[in-house]
C-alpha positions in Angstrom: 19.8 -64.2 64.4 19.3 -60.6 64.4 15.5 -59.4 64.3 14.7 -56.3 62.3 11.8 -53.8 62.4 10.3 -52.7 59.2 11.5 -48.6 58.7 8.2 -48.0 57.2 5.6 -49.1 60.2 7.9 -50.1 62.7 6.5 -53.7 62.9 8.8 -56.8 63.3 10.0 -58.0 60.1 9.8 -61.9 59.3 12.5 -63.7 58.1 13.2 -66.2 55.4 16.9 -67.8 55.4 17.8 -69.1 52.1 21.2 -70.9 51.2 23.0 -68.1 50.6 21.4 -64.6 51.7 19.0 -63.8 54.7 15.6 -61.5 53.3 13.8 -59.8 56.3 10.5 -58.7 54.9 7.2 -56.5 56.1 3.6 -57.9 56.4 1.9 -54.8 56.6 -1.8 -54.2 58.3 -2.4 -52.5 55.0 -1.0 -52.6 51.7 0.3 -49.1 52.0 4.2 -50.4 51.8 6.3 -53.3 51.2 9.6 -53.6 52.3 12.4 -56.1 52.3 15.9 -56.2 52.6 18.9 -58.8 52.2 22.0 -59.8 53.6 24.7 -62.2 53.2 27.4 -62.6 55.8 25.5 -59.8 57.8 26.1 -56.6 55.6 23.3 -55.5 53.9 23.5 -55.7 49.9 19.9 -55.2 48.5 16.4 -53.0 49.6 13.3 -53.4 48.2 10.7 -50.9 49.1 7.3 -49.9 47.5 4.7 -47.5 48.5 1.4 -47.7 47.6 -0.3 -44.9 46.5 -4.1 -43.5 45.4 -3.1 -42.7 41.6 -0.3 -46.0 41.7 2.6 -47.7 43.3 6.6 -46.1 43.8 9.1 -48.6 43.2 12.5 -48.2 45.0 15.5 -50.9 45.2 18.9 -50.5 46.4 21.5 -52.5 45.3 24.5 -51.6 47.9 26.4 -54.8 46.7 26.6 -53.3 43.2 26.7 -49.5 43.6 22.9 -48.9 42.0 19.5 -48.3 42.4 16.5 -48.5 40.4 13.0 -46.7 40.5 10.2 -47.3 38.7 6.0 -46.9 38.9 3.7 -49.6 38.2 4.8 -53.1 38.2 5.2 -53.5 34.4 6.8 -50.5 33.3 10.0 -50.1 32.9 13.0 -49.9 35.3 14.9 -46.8 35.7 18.5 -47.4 36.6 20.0 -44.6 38.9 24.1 -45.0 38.2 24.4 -44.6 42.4 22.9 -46.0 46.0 19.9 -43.4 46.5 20.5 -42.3 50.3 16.7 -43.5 51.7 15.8 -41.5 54.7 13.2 -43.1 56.4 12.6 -40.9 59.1 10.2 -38.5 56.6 8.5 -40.9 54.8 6.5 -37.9 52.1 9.9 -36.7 51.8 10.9 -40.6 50.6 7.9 -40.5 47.8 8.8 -37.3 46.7 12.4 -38.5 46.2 11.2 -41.5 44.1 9.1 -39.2 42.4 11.7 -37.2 41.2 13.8 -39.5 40.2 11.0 -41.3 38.0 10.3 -38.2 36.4 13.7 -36.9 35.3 15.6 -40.0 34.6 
């Protein structure tokens, strides 16, 4: 089985192997970020990512088995659902926020 490291903090991801999919998830040093992401047969069809910030949390996930994403702020507000896959860049992480940012204020 493949090991991943986390985009965000470059730290080895752990692994939890369901019936059906494979998640790889982060365990942060800090509860900056979380980030997971899911395959079945090997390709990877969903990423969850959230950042946490001084003035609240930014919400990303990917859904590349169904041609989606959603964004959203704090953990009980509503979803915003983006009609594409967001391209997520990880090598300029304040360039990452910023993206979700936008997209949470003019969706």
């Amino acid at each position: 089985m493949e090991k991943h490291r986390c985009y965000v903090c470059n730290e080895e991801m752990r692994m939890e192997h369901k019936i059906s999919y494979i998640d790889h998830y982060c365990v942060p040093r800090w509860d900056d970020h979380h980030l997971t992401i899911r395959f079945v047969n090997d390709k990877l069809i969903k990423m969850r990512l959230r950042f946490t910030e001084p003035d609240g949390r930014l919400h990303l996930k990917v859904h590349y088995d169904e041609g989606y994403s959603e964004v959203w702020g704090k953990s009980d507000s509503e979803r915003i659902k983006i009609p594409q896959v967001i391209d997520v860049d990880f090598s300029d992480i304040p360039k990452l926020k910023n993206k979700i940012r936008t997209y949470l204020v003019f969706s």
